[in-house]
C-alpha positions as a Markdown table, in Angstrom:
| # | Residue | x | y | z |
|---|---|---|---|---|
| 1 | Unk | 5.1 | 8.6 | -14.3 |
| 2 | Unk | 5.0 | 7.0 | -10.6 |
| 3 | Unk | 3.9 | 9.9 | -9.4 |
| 4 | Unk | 0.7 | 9.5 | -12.0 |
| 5 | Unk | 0.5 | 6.1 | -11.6 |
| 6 | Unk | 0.0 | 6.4 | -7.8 |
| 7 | Unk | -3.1 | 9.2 | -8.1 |
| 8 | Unk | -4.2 | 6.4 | -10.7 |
| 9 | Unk | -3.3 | 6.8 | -13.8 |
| 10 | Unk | -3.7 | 3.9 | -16.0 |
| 11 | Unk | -2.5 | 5.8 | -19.0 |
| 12 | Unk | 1.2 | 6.6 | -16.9 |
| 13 | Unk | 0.9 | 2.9 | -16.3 |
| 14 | Unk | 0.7 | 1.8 | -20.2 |
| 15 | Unk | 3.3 | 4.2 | -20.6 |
| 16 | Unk | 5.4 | 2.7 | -18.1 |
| 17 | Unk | 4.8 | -0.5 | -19.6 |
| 18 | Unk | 5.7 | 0.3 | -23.0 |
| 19 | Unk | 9.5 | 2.1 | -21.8 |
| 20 | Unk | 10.6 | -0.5 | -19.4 |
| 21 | Unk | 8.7 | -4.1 | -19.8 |
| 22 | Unk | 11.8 | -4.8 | -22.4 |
| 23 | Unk | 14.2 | -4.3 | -19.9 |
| 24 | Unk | 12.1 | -5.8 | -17.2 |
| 25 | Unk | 11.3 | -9.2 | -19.2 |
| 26 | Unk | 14.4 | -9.5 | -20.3 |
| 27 | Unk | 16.6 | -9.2 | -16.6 |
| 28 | Unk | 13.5 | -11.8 | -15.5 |
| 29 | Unk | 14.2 | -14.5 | -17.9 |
| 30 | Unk | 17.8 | -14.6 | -17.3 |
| 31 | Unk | 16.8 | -15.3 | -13.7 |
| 32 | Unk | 14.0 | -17.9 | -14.6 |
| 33 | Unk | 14.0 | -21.1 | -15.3 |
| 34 | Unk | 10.9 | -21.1 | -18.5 |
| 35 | Unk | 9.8 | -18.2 | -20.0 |
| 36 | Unk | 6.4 | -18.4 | -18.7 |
| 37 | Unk | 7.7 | -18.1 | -15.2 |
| 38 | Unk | 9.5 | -15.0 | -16.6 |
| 39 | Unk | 6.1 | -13.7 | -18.5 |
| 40 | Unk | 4.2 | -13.8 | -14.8 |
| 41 | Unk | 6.7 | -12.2 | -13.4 |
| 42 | Unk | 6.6 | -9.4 | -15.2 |
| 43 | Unk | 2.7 | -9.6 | -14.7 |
| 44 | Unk | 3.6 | -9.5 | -11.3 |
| 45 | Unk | 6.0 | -6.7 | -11.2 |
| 46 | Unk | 3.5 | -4.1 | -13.0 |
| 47 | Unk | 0.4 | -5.2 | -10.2 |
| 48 | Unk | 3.3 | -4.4 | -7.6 |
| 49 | Unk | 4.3 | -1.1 | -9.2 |
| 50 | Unk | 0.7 | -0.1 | -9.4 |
| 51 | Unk | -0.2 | -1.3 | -5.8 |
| 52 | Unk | 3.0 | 0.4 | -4.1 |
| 53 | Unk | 3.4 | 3.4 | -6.3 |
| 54 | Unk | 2.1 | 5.9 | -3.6 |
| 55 | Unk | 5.3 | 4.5 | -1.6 |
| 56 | Unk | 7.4 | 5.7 | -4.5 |
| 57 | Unk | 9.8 | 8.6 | -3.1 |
| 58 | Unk | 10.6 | 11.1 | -6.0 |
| 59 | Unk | 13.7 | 11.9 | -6.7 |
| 60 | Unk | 14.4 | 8.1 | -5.3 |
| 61 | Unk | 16.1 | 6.6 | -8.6 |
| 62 | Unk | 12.8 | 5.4 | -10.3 |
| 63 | Unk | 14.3 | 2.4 | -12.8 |
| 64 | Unk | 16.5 | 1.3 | -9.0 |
| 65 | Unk | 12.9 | 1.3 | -7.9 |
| 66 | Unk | 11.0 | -0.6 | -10.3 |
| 67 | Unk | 13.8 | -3.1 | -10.7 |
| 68 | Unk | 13.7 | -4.2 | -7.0 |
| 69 | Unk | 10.0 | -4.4 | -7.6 |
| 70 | Unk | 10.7 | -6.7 | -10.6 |
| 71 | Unk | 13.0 | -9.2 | -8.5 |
| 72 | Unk | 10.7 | -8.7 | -5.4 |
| 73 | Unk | 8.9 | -12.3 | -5.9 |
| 74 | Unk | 12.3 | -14.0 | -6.9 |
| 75 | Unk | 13.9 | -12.6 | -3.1 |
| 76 | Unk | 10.5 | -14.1 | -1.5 |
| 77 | Unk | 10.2 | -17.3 | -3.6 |
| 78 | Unk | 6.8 | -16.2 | -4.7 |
| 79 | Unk | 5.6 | -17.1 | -8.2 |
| 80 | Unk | 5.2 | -13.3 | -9.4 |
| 81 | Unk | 1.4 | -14.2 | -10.1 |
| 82 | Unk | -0.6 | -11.3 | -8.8 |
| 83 | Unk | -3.6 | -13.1 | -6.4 |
Protein backbone atom coordinates (compact mmCIF):
# COMPACT_ATOMS: atom_id res chain seq x y z
CA UNK A 1 0.00 0.00 0.00
CA UNK A 2 3.04 2.62 0.51
CA UNK A 3 4.15 1.85 -2.60
CA UNK A 4 0.40 3.12 -3.95
CA UNK A 5 0.23 5.70 -1.70
CA UNK A 6 3.49 7.22 -2.96
CA UNK A 7 2.44 7.18 -7.02
CA UNK A 8 -0.74 8.79 -5.21
CA UNK A 9 -3.13 6.77 -4.36
CA UNK A 10 -5.72 8.11 -2.15
CA UNK A 11 -7.70 4.88 -2.26
CA UNK A 12 -4.20 2.90 -0.72
CA UNK A 13 -4.33 5.74 1.70
CA UNK A 14 -8.18 5.14 2.98
CA UNK A 15 -7.10 1.69 3.04
CA UNK A 16 -4.27 2.31 5.16
CA UNK A 17 -6.29 4.29 7.29
CA UNK A 18 -8.96 1.87 7.91
CA UNK A 19 -6.09 -1.28 8.96
CA UNK A 20 -3.83 0.72 11.11
CA UNK A 21 -5.55 4.15 12.56
CA UNK A 22 -6.77 1.69 15.57
CA UNK A 23 -3.49 0.82 16.42
CA UNK A 24 -2.09 4.14 15.65
CA UNK A 25 -4.68 6.19 17.87
CA UNK A 26 -4.50 4.06 20.35
CA UNK A 27 -0.27 3.86 21.04
CA UNK A 28 -0.93 8.03 20.61
CA UNK A 29 -3.21 8.41 23.40
CA UNK A 30 -1.23 6.51 25.81
CA UNK A 31 1.54 8.95 25.09
CA UNK A 32 -0.76 12.15 25.20
CA UNK A 33 -1.92 14.05 27.65
CA UNK A 34 -5.97 14.75 26.08
CA UNK A 35 -7.36 12.89 23.58
CA UNK A 36 -7.59 15.68 21.13
CA UNK A 37 -3.79 16.03 21.20
CA UNK A 38 -3.96 12.23 20.38
CA UNK A 39 -6.76 12.80 17.51
CA UNK A 40 -4.18 15.49 15.77
CA UNK A 41 -1.67 13.38 16.04
CA UNK A 42 -2.95 10.86 14.22
CA UNK A 43 -4.03 13.63 11.68
CA UNK A 44 -0.57 14.31 11.64
CA UNK A 45 0.87 10.94 11.12
CA UNK A 46 -1.43 10.08 7.89
CA UNK A 47 -0.24 13.93 6.18
CA UNK A 48 3.42 12.50 7.06
CA UNK A 49 2.83 8.97 5.62
CA UNK A 50 1.43 10.56 2.57
CA UNK A 51 4.09 13.27 2.18
CA UNK A 52 7.17 10.83 2.78
CA UNK A 53 5.80 7.70 1.26
CA UNK A 54 8.11 7.88 -1.83
CA UNK A 55 10.94 7.56 0.96
CA UNK A 56 9.33 4.35 1.98
CA UNK A 57 11.93 1.38 1.21
CA UNK A 58 10.01 -1.95 0.43
CA UNK A 59 10.74 -4.67 2.09
CA UNK A 60 11.65 -2.03 5.03
CA UNK A 61 9.13 -3.39 7.86
CA UNK A 62 6.13 -1.16 6.76
CA UNK A 63 4.05 -1.06 10.41
CA UNK A 64 8.11 -0.21 11.99
CA UNK A 65 7.71 2.48 9.45
CA UNK A 66 4.54 4.06 9.96
CA UNK A 67 4.85 3.77 13.65
CA UNK A 68 8.10 6.03 13.84
CA UNK A 69 6.02 8.31 11.56
CA UNK A 70 3.23 8.24 14.18
CA UNK A 71 5.65 9.24 17.26
CA UNK A 72 7.61 11.51 14.75
CA UNK A 73 5.98 14.91 16.22
CA UNK A 74 6.14 13.51 19.92
CA UNK A 75 10.37 13.04 19.30
CA UNK A 76 10.27 16.79 17.84
CA UNK A 77 7.78 18.32 20.33
CA UNK A 78 5.59 19.32 17.46
CA UNK A 79 1.85 19.41 17.94
CA UNK A 80 1.19 16.57 15.10
CA UNK A 81 -1.05 19.35 13.37
CA UNK A 82 -0.27 19.07 9.69
CA UNK A 83 0.44 23.17 8.54
Amino acid sequence: MLVQIAHGSFKALAELYDLVAPLLLALLRSRRATAEQADDALVGAFVRIWRTAPAYSPGTAALDWIIDLAQGDRRTGTSGRAA
